[in-house]
C-alpha positions in Angstrom: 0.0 0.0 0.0 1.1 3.2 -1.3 0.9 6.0 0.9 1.0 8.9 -1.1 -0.5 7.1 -4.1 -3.7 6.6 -2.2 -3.5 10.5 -0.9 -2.9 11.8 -4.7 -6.0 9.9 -5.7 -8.7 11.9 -3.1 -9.7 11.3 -0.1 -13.2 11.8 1.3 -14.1 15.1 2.4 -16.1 13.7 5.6 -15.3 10.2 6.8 -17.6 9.1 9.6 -16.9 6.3 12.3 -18.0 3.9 14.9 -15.6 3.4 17.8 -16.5 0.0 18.6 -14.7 -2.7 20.0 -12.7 -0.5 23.4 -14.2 -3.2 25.8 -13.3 -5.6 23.2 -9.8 -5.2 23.2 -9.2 -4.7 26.7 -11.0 -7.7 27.7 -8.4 -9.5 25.3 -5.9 -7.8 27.4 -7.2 -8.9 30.9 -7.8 -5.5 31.7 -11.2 -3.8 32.8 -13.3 -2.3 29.6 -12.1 1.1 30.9 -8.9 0.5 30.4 -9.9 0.3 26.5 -12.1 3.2 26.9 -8.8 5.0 27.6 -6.4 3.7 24.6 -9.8 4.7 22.5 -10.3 8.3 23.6 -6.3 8.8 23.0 -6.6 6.9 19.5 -9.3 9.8 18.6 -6.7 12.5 18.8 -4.4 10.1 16.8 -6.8 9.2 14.1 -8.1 12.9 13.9 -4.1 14.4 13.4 -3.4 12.2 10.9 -6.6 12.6 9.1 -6.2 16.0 9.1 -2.5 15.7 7.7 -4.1 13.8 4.8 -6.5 16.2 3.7 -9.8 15.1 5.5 -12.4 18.2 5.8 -14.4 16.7 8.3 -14.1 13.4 11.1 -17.3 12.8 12.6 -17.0 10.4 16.1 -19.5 8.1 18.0 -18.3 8.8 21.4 -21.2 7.8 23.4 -24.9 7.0 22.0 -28.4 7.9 23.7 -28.3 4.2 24.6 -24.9 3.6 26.4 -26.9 5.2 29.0 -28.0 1.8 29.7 -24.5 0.2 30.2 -22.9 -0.7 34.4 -22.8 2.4 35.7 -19.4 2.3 36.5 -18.5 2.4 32.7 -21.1 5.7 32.3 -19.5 7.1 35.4 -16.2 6.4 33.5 -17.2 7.4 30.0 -19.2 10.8 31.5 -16.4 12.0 33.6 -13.0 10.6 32.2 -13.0 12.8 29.1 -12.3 15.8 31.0 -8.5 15.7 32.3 -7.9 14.0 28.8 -9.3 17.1 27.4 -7.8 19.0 29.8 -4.5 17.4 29.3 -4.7 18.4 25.8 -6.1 21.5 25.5 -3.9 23.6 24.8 -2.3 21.3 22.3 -5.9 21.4 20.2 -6.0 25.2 20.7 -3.6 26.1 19.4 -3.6 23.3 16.3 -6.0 24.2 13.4 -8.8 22.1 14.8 -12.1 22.4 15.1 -13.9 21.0 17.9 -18.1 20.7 17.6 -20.5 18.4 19.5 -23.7 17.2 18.3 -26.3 15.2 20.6 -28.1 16.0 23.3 -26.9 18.6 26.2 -29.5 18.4 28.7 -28.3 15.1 30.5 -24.6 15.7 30.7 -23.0 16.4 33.7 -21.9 19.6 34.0 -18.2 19.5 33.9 -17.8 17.5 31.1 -20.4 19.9 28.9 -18.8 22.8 29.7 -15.3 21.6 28.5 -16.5 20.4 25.7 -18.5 23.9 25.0 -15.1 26.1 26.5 -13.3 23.9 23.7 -16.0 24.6 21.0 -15.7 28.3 21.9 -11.8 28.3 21.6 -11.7 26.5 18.4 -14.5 28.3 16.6 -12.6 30.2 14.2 -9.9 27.1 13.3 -9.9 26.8 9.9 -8.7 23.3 9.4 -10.1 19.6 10.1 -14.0 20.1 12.1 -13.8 17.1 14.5 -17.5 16.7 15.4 -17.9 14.7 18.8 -21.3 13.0 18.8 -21.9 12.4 22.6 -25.5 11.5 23.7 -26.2 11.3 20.1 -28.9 9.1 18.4 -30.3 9.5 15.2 -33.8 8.5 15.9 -33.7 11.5 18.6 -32.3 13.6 16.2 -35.1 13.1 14.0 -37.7 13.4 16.5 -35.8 16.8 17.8 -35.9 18.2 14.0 -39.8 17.2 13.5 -40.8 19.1 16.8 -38.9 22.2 15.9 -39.9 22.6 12.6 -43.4 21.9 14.0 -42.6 24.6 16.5 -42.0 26.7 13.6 -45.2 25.9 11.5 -47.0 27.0 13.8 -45.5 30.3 14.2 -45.2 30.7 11.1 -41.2 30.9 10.7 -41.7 28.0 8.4 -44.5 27.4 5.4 -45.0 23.8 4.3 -43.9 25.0 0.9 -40.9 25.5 2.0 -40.1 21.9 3.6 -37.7 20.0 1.5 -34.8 17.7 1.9 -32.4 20.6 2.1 -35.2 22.3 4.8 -35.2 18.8 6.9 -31.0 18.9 6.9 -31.2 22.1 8.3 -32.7 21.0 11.5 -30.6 18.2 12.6 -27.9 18.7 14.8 -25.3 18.5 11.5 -27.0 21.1 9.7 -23.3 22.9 9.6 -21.9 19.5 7.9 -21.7 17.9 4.7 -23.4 14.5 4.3 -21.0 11.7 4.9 -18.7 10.4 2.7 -17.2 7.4 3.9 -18.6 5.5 7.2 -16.1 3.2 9.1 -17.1 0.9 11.6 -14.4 -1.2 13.9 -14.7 -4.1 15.2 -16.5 -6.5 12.9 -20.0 -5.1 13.8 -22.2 -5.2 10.4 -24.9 -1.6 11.4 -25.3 1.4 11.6 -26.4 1.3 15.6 -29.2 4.1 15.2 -26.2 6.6 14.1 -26.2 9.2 11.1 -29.4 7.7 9.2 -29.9 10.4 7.2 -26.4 11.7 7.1 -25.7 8.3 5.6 -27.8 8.2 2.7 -25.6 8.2 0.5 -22.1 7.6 2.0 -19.8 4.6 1.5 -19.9 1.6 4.2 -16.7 0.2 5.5 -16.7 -2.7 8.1 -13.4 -3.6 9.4 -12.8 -6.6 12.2 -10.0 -4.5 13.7 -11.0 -2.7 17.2 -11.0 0.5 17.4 -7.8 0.8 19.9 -5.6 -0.7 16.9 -7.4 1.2 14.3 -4.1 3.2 13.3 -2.9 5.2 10.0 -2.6 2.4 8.1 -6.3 0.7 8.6 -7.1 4.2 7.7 -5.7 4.2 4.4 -6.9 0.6 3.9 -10.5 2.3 4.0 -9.3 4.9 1.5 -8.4 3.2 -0.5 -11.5 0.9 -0.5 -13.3 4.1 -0.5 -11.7 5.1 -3.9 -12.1 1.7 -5.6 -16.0 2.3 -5.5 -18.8 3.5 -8.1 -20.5 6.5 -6.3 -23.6 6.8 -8.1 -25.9 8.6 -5.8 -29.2 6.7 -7.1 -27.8 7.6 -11.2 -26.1 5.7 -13.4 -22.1 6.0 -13.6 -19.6 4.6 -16.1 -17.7 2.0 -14.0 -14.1 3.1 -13.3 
């Protein structure tokens, strides 16, 4: 595998993934499924540099989904308070990178430390102009969804919104990515074959990549495995396409 062959060929502008696998690999290791947590958080930061080096636009994580909630509560405990000293630890490392930090998902259950270090990093970050690392963290689609259909009820009613107006590009504009581009390329580690309620719309029309590796070991080189798979298909986007 050629490096900067695959890099000369394109890469996707937004490449979406699925951490999967942390308690996976640490079980494999004897160690508790925390321990993995860990190795995954730092492998984010990792994955993201390197993406960014690349030419990636946008990385869009699953960090934690609206049903992890229902997960040992020492591993929500872990996964809710954790995050902060590695972001703190870091900080000033991503501020002063070209970085962009957003979170999507639900705010309202957080606790509050680890919202407002996200939101202090999203502040400090706002006007990076290069990769736009989006964090989904209490994020599911189908709540999404049901989030977008209330608002832009909300604003039927008031009359912000006339139902001539309501198209696909009207719908995109009240989910939590409305600032994104649709998805490129979805990875998922691990082995898992779905989507685990996580960018449906988003993913219309993106490219699926399932790779057995957990997401702890997922390094440059599985990324570029992706890329390359990535490259090597027909996008047709419902059309029809000469094939390459």
């Amino acid at each position: 595998m050629n490096e900067n062959e695959i890099i000369s060929r394109g890469v996707p502008s937004h490449i979406a993934i699925i951490l999967d696998g942390n308690g996976r690999w640490a079980k494999k290791r004897l160690m508790p499924r925390t321990f993995g947590h860990r190795k995954g958080a730092f492998n984010i930061r990792d994955i993201a540099h390197y993406a960014s080096q690349i030419g990636v636009k946008y990385m869009t994580v699953y960090c934690f989904s609206t049903e992890n909630w229902k997960r040992p509560s020492d591993e929500v405990n872990y996964l809710m308070t954790k995050p902060v000293r590695y972001i703190e630890r870091y900080k000033s490392s991503i501020i002063n990178s070209t970085t962009k930090i957003k979170m999507v998902g639900r705010r309202d259950r957080l606790p509050r430390p680890l919202l407002e270090t996200i939101e202090d990093l999203e502040k400090e970050t706002a006007n990076h102009t290069g990769l736009v690392l989006t964090l989904c963290v209490d994020y599911g689609s189908l709540d999404e969804v049901k989030n977008a259909v209330l608002e832009m009820h909300h604003d039927l009613n008031n009359g912000r919104l006339k139902e001539s107006d309501v198209d696909e590009k009207t719908i995109y504009n009240y989910l939590y990515t409305r600032d994104l581009p649709p998805v490129d390329l979805l990875i998922r580690t691990s082995g898992e074959i779905r989507l685990s309620n996580y960018l449906l719309l988003q993913l219309a029309y993106a490219e699926l990549y399932f790779t057995d590796v957990y997401w702890p070991d997922f390094n440059e080189e599985e990324l570029l495995k992706a890329i390359e798979n990535y490259q090597n298909r027909n996008r047709r986007f419902g059309g029809l396409k000469e094939n390459k």
